[in-house]
VEXDRENLUM-685397 format. One record per residue (C-alpha): residue number from 1; x, y, z. Coordinates in nm, 3 decimals, decimal comma, padded with zeros to 5 digits, always signed. Example, Ala and Ser with C-alpha at 12.3 -4.5 7.8 and 13.67 -1.06 7.14 Angstrom:
% residues 2
 num      px      py      pz
   1 +01,230 -00,450 +00,780
   2 +01,367 -00,106 +00,714
This chain:
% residues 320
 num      px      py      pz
   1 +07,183 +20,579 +05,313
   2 +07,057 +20,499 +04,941
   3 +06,918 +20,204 +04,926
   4 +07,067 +20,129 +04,569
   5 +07,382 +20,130 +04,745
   6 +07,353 +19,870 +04,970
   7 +07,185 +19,644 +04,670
   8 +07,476 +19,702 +04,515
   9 +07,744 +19,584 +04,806
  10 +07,505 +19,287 +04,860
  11 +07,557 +19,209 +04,486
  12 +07,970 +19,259 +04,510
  13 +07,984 +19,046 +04,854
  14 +07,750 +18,773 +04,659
  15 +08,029 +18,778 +04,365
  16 +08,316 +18,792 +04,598
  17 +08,223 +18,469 +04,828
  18 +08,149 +18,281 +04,506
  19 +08,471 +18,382 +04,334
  20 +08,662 +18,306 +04,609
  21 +08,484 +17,965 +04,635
  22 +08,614 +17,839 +04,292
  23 +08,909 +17,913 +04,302
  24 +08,946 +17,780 +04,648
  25 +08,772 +17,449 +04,540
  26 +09,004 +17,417 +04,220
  27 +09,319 +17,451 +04,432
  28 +09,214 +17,210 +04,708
  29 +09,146 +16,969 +04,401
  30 +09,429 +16,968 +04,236
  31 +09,568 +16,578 +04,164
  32 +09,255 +16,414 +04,330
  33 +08,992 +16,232 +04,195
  34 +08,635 +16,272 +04,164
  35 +08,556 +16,019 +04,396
  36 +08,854 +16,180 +04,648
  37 +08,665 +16,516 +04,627
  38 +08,354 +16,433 +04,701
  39 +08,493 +16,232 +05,017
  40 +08,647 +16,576 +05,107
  41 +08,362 +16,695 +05,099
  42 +08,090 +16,486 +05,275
  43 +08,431 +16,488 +05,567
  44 +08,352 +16,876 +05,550
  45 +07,963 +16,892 +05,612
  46 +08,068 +16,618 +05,881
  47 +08,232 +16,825 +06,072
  48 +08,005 +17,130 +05,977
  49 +07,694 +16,914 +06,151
  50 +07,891 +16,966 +06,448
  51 +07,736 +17,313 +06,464
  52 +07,431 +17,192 +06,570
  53 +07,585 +17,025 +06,910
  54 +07,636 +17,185 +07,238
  55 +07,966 +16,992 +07,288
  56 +08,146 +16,896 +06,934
  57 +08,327 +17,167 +06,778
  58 +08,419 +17,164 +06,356
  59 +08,771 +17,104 +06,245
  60 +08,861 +17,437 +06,107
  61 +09,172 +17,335 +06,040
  62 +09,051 +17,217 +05,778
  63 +09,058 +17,384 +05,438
  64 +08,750 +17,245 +05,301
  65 +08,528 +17,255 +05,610
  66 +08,647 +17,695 +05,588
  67 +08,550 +17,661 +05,228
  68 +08,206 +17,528 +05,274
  69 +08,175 +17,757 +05,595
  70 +08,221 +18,075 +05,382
  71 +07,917 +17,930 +05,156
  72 +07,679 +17,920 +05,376
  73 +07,756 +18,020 +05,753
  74 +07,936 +18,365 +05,652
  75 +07,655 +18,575 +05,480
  76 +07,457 +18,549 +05,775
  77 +07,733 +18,633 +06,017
  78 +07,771 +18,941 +05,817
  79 +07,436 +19,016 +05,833
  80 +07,390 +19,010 +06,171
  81 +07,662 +19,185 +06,238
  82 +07,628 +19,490 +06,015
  83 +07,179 +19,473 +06,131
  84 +07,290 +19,514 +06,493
  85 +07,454 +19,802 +06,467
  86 +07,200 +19,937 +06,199
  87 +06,997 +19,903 +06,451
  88 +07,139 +20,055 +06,767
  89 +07,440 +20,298 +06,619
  90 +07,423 +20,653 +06,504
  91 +07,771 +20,685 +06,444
  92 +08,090 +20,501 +06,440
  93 +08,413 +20,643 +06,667
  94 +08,611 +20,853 +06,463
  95 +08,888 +20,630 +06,571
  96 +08,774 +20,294 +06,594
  97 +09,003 +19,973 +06,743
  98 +08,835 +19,646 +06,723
  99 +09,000 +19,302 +06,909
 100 +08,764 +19,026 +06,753
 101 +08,836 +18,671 +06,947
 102 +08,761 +18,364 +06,682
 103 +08,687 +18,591 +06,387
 104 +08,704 +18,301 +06,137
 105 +08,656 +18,428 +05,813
 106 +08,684 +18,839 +05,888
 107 +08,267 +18,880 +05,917
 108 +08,328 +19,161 +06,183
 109 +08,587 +19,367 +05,940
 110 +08,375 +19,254 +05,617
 111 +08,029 +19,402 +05,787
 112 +08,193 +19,727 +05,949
 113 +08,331 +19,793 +05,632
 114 +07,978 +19,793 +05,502
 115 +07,816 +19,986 +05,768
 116 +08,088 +20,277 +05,739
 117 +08,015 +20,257 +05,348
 118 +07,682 +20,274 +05,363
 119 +07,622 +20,547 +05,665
 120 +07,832 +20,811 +05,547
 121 +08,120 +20,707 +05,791
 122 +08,384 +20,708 +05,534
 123 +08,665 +20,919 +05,707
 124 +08,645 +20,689 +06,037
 125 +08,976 +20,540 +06,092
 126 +08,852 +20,118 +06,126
 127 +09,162 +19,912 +06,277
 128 +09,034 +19,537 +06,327
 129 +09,287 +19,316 +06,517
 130 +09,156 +18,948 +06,432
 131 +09,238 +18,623 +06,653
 132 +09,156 +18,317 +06,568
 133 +09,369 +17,951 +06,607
 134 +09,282 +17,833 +06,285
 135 +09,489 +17,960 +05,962
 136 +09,234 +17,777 +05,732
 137 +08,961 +18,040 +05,824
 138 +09,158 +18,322 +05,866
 139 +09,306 +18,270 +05,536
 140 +09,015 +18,203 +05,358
 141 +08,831 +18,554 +05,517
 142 +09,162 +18,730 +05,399
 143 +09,073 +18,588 +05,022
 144 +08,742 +18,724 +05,102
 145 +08,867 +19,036 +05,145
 146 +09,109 +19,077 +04,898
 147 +08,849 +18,965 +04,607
 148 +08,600 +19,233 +04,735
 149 +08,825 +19,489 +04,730
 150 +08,951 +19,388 +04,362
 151 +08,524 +19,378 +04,265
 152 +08,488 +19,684 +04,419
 153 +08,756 +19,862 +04,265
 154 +08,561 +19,765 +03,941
 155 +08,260 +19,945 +04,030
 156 +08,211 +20,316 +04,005
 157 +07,917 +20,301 +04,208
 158 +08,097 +20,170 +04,531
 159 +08,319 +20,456 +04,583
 160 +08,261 +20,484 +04,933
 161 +08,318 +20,100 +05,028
 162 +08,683 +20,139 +04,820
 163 +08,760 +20,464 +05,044
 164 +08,680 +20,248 +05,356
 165 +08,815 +19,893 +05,227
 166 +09,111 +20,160 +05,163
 167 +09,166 +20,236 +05,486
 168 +09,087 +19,966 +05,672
 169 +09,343 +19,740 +05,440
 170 +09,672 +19,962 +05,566
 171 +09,583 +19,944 +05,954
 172 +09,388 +19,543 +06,048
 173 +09,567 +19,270 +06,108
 174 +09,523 +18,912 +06,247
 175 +09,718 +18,680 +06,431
 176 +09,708 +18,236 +06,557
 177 +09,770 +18,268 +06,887
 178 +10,026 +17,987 +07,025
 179 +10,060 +18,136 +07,372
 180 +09,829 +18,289 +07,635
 181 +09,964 +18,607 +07,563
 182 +09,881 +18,787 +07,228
 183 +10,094 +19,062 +07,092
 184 +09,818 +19,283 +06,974
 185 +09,757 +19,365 +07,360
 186 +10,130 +19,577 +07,325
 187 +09,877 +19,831 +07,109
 188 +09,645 +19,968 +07,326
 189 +09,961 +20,151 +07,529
 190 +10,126 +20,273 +07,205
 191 +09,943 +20,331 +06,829
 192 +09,614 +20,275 +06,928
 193 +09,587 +20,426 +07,269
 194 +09,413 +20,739 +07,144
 195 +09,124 +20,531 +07,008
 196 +08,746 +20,366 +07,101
 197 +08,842 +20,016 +07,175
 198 +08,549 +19,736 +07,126
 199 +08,616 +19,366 +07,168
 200 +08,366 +19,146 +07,000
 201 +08,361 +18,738 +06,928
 202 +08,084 +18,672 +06,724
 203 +07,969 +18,295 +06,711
 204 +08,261 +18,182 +06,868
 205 +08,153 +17,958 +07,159
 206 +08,214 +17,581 +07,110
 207 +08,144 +17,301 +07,388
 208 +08,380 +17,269 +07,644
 209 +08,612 +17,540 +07,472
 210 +08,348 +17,811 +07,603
 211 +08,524 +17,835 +07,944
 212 +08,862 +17,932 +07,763
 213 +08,694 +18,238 +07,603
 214 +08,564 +18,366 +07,905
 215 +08,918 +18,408 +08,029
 216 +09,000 +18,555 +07,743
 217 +08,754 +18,798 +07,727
 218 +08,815 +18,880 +08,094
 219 +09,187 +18,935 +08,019
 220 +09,103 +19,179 +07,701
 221 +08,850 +19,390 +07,969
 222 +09,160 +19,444 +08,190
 223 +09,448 +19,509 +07,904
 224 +09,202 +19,684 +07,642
 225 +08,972 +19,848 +07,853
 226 +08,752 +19,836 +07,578
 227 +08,397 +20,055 +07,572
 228 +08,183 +19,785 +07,450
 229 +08,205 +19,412 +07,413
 230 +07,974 +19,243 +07,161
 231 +07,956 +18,836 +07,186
 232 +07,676 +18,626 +07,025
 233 +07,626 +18,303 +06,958
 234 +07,333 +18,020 +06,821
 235 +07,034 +18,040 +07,084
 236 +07,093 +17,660 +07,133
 237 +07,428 +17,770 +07,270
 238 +07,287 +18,048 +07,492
 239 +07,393 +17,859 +07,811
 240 +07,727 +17,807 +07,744
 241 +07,793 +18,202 +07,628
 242 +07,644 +18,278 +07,971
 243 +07,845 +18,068 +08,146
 244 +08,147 +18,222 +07,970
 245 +08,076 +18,517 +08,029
 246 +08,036 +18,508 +08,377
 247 +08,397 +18,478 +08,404
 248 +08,424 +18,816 +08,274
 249 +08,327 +19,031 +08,584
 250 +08,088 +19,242 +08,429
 251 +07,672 +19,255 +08,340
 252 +07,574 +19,177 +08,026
 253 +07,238 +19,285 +07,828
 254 +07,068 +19,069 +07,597
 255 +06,973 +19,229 +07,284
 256 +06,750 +19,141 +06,984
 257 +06,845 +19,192 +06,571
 258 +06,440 +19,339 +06,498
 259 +06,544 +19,435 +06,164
 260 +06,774 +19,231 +05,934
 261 +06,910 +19,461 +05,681
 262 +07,007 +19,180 +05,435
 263 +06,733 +18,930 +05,303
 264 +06,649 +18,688 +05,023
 265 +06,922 +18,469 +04,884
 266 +07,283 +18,489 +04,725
 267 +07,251 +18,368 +04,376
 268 +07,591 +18,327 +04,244
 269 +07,695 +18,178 +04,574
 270 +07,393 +17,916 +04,556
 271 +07,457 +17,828 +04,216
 272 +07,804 +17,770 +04,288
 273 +07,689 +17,523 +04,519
 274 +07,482 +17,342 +04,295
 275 +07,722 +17,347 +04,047
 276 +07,962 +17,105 +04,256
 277 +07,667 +16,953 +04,362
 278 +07,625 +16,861 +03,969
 279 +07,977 +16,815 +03,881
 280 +08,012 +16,555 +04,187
 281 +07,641 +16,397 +04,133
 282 +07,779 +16,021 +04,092
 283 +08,023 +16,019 +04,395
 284 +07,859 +16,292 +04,667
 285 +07,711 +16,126 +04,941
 286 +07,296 +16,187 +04,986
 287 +07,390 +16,414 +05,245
 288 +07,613 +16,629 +05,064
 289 +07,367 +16,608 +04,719
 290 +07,086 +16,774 +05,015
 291 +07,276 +16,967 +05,165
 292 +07,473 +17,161 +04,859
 293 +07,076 +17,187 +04,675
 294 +06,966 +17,451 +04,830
 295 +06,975 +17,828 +04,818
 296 +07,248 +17,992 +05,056
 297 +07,086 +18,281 +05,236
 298 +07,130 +18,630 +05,421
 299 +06,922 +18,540 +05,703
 300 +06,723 +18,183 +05,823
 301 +06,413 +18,213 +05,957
 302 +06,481 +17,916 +06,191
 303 +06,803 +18,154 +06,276
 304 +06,783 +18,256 +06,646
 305 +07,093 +18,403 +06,720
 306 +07,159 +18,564 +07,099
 307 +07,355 +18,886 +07,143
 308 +07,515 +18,957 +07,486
 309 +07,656 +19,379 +07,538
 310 +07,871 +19,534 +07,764
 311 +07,872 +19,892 +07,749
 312 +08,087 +20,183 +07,919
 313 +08,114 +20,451 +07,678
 314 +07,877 +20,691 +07,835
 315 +07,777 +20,813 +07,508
 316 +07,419 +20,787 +07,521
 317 +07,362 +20,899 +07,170
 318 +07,517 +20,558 +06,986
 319 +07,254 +20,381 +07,067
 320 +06,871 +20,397 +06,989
């Protein structure tokens, strides 16, 4: 990997989340007031706090609490994502299915499409099947998306992220699941039953929602038959992962991020930030003035997150 390269996709991702931002913010804006928008907003951060509790979970419903999510929470989801397997892969499946449960804002697709780009993986075939109940988050990760690709297309230098954003872009999908029964499971016995299957759910466990995804998971073991789950989650929520994930019928290893791949800040995403934070000064609430003042991060050194594996490819050489 050249290290210039991965500079370089940090830059683009930087410029992509704070694109998407503004416009986001302007159309949520439209024919309110100042004093309405900085209401939105503190109701956003609100429900963002929630994070921090073992029971609450945010209302991502919610168009602004997604948009404020992306600005902070979604740099480091990437980031841990795309340092785990740094750390522990030599090689991506040639043919590569992914099922992600809750994937919000598309961190799993965003940070595979990075890893593929930046270790020579170009030519494997990367279908990610997101689920997630809120269309607020999966609609803001598919602006995401479609911004980087547009950036990247602009840049001679990332040639190998457009092959893979390429790719990818023809063959994931996502879905809002209304029933217990998801249509991407029809797959795995038709288009996609040649490939690797993973399932992953990355930061998805909320209060007393976590016994819900262990079911789920348990039901995409049986119908996928998948070769490696990935979960993680806060380390405050460790507990409740575990106790989902006993429902699964399987053993699970704990393992460590040692090296973050990603570090200092975002710059164009922080001063978006504090450019609402100075357009709203007179009307944002102290807690919104702290909380939009700072500078949005790859990685937080108070950050603890756990990661839970299941493995049954019997490939020994993927991993470290």
């Amino acid at each position: 990997m050249i290290q210039s390269d991965k500079k370089d996709m940090m830059t683009v991702l930087d410029l992509a989340i704070a694109e998407v931002a503004e416009k986001e913010l302007r159309r949520l804006r439209r024919r309110l007031s100042d004093d309405d928008v900085s209401l939105k907003i503190g109701e956003a951060f609100e429900e963002l706090d929630k994070l921090q509790s073992r029971i609450a979970t945010p209302d991502y419903q919610n168009d602004w609490v997604s948009l404020f999510y992306l600005t902070w929470y979604q740099p480091r989801q990437i980031n841990l994502i795309y340092s785990y397997l740094d750390q522990t892969m030599t090689r991506l499946p040639s043919r590569l299915n992914v099922f992600d449960f809750g994937c919000g804002a598309w961190a799993v697709q965003v940070a595979l499409a990075i890893f593929a780009a930046t270790h020579s993986q170009t030519k494997s075939k990367i279908a990610v099947h997101g689920i997630d109940p809120s269309p607020a988050m999966i609609g803001i990760g598919e602006q995401l998306w479609q911004e980087l690709g547009k950036l990247v297309r602009q840049d001679r230098k990332l040639i190998t992220l457009r092959q893979v954003m390429k790719t990818m872009s023809k063959e994931c999908r996502t879905f809002t699941p209304r029933a217990d029964n998801f249509p991407l499971y029809s797959d795995v016995d038709g288009a996609f039953s040649d490939r690797e299957r993973w399932v992953t759910s990355i930061h998805a466990v909320y209060g007393q929602m976590h016994p819900k995804l262990g079911k789920e998971l348990k039901k995409a073991r049986s119908r996928v038959q998948p070769t490696r789950i990935i979960v993680t989650c806060d380390d405050s929520k460790r507990e409740l992962l575990d106790e989902a994930l006993d429902a699964v019928g399987c053993t699970f290893r704990t393992d460590d991020v040692r090296k973050v791949k990603f570090k200092g800040t975002l710059p164009n995403t922080s001063e978006w930030r504090k450019t609402v934070r100075q357009q709203q000064m007179k009307s944002l609430s102290d807690q919104s003035r702290n909380y939009l003042k700072g500078n949005v991060k790859w990685w937080d050194i108070k950050w603890s997150p756990c990661v839970r594996i299941w493995d049954d490819s019997g490939n020994g050489d993927l991993f470290l």
